[in-house]
N, C-alpha and C positions, 0 to 999 in steps of 0.2 A: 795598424798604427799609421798617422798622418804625417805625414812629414811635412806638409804644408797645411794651412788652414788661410782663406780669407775669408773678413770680412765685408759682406755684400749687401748694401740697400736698397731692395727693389721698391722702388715708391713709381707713383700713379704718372710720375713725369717723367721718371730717370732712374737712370741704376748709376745709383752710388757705389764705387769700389776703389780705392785708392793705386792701382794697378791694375792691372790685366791678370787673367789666372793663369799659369805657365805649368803647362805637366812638360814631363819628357817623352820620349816616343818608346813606349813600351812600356810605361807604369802601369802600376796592381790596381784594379779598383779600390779607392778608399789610399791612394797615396795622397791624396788632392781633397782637400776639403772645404766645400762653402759652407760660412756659418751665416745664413742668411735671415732677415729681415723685411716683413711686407709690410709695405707702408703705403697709406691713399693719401696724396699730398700732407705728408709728415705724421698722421697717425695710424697708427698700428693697426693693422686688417686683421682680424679674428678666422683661424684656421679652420673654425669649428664644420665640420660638415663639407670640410672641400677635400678633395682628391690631389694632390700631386703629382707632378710629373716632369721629369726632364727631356726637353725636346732639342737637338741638334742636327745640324750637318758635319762629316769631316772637314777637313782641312780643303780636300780635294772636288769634296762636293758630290761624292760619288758613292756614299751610304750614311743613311740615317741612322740618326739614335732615339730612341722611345723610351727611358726608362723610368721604372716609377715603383723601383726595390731597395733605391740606395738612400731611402726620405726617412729622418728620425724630427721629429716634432718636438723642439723644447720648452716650448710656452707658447700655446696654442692663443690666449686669449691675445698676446700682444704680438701672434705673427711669425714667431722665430720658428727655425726649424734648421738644420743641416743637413746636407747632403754630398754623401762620398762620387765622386766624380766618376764615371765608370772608364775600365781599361781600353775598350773600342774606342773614347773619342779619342786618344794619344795612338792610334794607328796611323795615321799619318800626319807627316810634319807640316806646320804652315800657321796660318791665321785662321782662325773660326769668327766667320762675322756673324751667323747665325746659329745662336745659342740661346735660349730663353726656360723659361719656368711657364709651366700651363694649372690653370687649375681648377678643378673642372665640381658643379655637383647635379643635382636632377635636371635644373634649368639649363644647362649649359657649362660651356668652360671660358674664361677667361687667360692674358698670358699677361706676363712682364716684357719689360724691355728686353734687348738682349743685352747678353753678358758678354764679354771678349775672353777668348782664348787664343792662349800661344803655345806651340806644341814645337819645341828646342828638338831636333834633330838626335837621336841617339849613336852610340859611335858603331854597333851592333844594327848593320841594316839593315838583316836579313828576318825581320819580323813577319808576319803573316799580311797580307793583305786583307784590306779592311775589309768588313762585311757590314751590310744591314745587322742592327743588334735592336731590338723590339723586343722586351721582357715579356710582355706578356703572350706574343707568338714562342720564343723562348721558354718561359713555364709551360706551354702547352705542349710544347715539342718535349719536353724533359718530361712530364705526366707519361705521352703516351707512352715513352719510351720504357717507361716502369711496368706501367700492365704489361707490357710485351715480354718482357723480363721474366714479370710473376707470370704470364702464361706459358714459359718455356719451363719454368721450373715446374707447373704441376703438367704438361709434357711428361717432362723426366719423371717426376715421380710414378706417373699408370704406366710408363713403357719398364723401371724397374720392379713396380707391382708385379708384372706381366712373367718378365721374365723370372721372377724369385716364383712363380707360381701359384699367384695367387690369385689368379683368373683361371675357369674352368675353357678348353676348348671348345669344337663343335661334336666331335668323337664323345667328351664326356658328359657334354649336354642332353645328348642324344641317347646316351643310355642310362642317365637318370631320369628320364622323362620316360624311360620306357619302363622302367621300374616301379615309378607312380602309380600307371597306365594298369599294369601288371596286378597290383595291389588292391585299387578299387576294384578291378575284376571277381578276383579273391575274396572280396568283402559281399560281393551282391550275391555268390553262388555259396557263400556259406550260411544259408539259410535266413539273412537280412532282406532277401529281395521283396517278403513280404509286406515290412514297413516302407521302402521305396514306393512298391503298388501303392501301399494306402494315403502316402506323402503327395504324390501326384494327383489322385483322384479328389482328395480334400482342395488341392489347387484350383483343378478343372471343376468343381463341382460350385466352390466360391466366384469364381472370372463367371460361369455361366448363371448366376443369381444375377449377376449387375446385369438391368434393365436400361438400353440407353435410349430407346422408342417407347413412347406410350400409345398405350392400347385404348381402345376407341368403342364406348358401348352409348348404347340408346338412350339407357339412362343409372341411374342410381340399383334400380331393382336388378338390370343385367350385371352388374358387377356383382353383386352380392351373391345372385346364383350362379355366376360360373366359380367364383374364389368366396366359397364360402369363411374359409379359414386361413382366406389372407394371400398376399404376394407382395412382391418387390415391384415396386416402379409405379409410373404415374398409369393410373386411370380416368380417359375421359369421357363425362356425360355428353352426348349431345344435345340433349333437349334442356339444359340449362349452359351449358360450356363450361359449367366447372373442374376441377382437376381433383379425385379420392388418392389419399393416401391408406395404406393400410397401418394404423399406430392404436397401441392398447388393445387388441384383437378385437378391433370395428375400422369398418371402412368410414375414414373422417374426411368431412367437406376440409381444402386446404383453396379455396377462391375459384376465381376465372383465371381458368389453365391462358387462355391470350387475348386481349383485348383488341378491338377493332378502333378506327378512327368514326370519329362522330360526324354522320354526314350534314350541311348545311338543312338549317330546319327541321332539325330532329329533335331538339332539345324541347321535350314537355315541361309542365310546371311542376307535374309530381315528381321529376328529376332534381327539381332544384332541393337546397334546407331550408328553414323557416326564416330565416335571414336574411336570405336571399328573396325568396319570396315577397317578407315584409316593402324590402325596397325598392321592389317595382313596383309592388303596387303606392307608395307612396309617390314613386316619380309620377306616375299615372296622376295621380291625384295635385300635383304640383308643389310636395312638401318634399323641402332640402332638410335635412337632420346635418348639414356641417355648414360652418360658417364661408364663403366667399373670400373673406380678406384672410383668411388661414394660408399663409405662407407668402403674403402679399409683400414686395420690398416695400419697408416705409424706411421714415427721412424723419429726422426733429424738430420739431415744430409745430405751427397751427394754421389752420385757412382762418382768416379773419371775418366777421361778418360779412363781407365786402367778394367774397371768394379770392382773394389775395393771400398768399404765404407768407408766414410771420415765422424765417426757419430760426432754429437754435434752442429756440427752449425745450430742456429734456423734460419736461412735464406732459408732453404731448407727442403724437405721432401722427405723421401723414402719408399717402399712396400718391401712386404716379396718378397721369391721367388714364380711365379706364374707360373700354369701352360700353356705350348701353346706348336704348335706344327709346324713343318718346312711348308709354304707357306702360315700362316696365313698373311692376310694384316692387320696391326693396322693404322688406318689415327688419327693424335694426332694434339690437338691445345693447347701448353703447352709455361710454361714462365720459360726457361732456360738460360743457360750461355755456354761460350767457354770451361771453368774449368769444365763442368760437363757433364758426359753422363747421358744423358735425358730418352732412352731406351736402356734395355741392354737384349743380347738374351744369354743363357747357353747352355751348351750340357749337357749328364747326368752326369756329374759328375761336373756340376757347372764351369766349365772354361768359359770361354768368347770366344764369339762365333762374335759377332757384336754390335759395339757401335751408337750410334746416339750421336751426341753433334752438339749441336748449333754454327754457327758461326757470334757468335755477343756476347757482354758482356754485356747488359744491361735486366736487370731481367723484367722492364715493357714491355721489347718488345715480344710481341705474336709470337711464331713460330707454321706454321703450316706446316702438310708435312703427307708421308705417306710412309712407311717403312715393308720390307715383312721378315717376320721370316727366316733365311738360314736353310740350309741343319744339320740336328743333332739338331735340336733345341729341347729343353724338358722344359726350364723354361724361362721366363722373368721377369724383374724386371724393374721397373717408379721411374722417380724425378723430382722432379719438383719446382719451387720457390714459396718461401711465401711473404705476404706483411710485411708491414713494419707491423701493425698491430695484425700480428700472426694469421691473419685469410686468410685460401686459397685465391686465385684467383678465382674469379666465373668463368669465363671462361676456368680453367684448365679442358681439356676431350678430352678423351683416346674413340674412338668406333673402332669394328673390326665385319667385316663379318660372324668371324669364332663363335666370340660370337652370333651372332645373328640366327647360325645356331644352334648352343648349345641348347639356349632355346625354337628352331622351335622343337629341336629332344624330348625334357623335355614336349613338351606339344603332343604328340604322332602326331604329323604333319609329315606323310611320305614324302622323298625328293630323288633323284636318286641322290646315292654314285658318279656317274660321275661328277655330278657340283660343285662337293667340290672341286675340285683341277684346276688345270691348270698350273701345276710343271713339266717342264721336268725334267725329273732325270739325263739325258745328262748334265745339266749346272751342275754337278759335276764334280771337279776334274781329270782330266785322264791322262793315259801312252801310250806312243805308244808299241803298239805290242798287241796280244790276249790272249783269254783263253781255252786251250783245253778243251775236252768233259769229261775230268777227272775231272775239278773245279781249277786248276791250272794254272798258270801264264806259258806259254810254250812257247812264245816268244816275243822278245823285241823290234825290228827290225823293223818289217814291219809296214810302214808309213799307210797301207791300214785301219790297224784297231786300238782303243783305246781302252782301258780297265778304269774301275775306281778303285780305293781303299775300301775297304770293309767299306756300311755302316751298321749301327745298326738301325734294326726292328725288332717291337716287330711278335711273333705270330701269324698267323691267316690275316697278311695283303694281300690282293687282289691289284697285279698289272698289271694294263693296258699298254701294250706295241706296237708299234710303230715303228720297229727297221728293219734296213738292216743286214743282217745276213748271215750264210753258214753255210753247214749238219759237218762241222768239227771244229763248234764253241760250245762251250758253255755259252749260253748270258744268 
């Protein structure tokens, strides 16, 4: 029972209390009661999910208070709660200027202002000297103290077992155990020992059947003539390395007892499946059976006549720039439009080089064709239509020769640099007139010869020529 209760408002500026809280020096916990209120500048803080706790100094300043066992919550959503005051802070008499409320949840803990305490002198001086009081070191200290407790009492209980007698010593240990002892002896010599023989040798006859080595013959034929009628454990052929089991009374092929690693260049063709097979030799022959743009990021949109990106319309789709190179063949079976170029080839610096656009306006209709990279080419770039649906055309596919060479060269399948091409470098652009043996343009004139415009190659290219010439040209 309270004999005092204040009213306390802890808001986000101030603690409202119309007094000071005054115990006397030696009150009960719960003489003293705050009936408190948490406020964030004037409205009510919601208790939900916070921890409380009361945090002090004495008077004296010389033991703390932690408690967080005397909190009864009376309306959580607007804040209230009371709290019985504990009997430690009234161990000594004075002012407590450090007093406050903590409140704590996963993210942390917040406090209040403090609250003032007065602790009036009692006439009874002889009270205890204050201590540190921390409830929850206190619960813990009172816990252990209980098992300790319950471990003295089951103590007592085996040392009264003990002595009532109901524990055997070592005196009677020792001659029931010889008694036992005694007994099986008795059992084996009265004409039982015969079944023990027989108990044993079923044991050792079973452990010595399990085969944990297998045995090693020439072939099929040696196994069957040494074990006509069977054994336990693996047998193996050496002239094929398989492993016989003995199952249904025949000796049954059960595989290749262990296989070996496949050394570099060993792999024949009667090795391979028919599937496999099929698809080298198509790579050989320079046919792709999968499309190129198959998994290719596109964008929405169109390249324009003009090789310009017209993005946004979902009717259409387009690819990054990709790489390719002057005489590749791409054969396409794509669903395009007149308004759109379908393939577009670049030079290096991205100009437009050669358009493909379809001549027809209807997006269902399939065009198929095949189209060779020109001279300067370095990038290309695909578009192509969507359904109504937003889902490709299944039969939108892009295949090219030169890709199929790509992955012949990725898989270290040698091939003569000759069959890659069959580009005259002639159907280039030309002038009339030559070039002297100095690298210059020296005449314009003569109908006899042509010269081209300088193209761009990289480093390191090997070319095959083919040409009419004179000791006063430079070709």
């Amino acid at each position: 029972m309270a004999i005092r209760t204040y009213k306390v408002t802890l808001d986000s500026k101030n603690t409202i209390a119309p007094e000071p809280v005054y115990l006397r020096q030696g009150d009960k916990t719960g003489a003293v009661v705050i009936d408190a209120t948490l406020m964030d500048n004037g409205s009510p803080v919601s208790l939900s999910g916070l921890t409380p706790m009361f945090k002090a100094d004495t008077a004296d300043g010389q033991a703390v208070i932690a408690d967080s066992t005397g909190f009864t919550v009376t309306d959580s959503a607007n804040g209230k709660f009371t709290y019985q005051v504990p009997n430690a802070l009234s161990a000594i008499p004075g002012k407590i200027t450090t007093a406050y409320f903590s409140l704590s949840d996963a993210d942390g803990s917040e406090s209040t202002f403090d609250v003032a305490f007065i602790i009036k002198a009692a006439v009874d001086i002889s009270q205890a000297q204050a201590d540190d009081y921390i409830t929850i070191i206190d619960g813990t200290l009172n816990s252990l103290q209980k098992k300790i407790d319950d471990m003295n009492i089951d103590i007592k209980t085996v040392l009264n077992a003990y002595n009532q007698g109901d524990f055997y010593n070592k005196s009677e240990t020792d001659k029931k155990d010889a008694i036992t002892l005694s007994s099986a002896e008795k059992y084996a010599d009265s004409g039982d020992a015969d079944a023990l023989h027989n108990a044993k040798d079923y044991t050792d006859n079973s452990i010595s059947g399990i085969v944990a080595l297998p045995e090693t013959f020439a072939n099929l034929a040696a196994i069957q003539a040494k074990y006509p009628n069977g054994k336990n454990g693996l047998m193996i052929a050496a002239d094929n390395g398989h492993k016989y089991i003995w199952a249904n009374n025949v000796w049954t092929d059960a595989g290749i007892y262990q296989s070996v690693g496949i050394a570099d260049g060993t792999v024949t063709k009667t090795k391979l499946n028919d599937e496999l097979t099929t698809n080298l030799s198509n790579l050989n022959k320079g046919i792709v059976n999968e499309s190129i743009i198959d998994g290719l990021e596109t964008f929405s949109g169109y390249i324009n006549a003009s090789g310009e990106i017209v993005p946004g319309d979902v009717n259409y789709v387009y690819t990054n720039m990709l790489d390719a190179i002057p005489g590749t063949v791409i054969d396409y079976k794509l669903h395009g439009q007149n308004i759109v170029t379908s393939i577009s080839f670049f030079d290096d610096a991205m100009i437009p080089l050669l358009s493909v656009v379809f001549d027809q306006s209807n997006l269902l209709v399939l065009t198929t064709g095949t189209v060779t990279a020109p001279k300067r080419t370095r990038y290309v770039r695909y578009c192509w239509a969507k359904s109504a649906g937003d889902t490709l055309f299944s039969d939108n596919i892009i295949t090219t020769p030169f890709d199929t060479l790509k992955r012949i060269a990725e898989t270290n399948v040698t091939l003569d640099e000759r069959t890659l091409w069959a580009t005259n470098l002639c159907e280039s652009p030309t002038s009339i007139g030559y070039i002297g043996t100095n690298g210059l343009v020296v005449n314009t004139t003569d109908t006899n010869w042509v010269y081209t415009d300088f193209e761009a190659i990289d480093p390191s290219y090997a070319i095959a020529y083919k040409v009419y010439g004179h000791e006063k040209l430079d070709q």
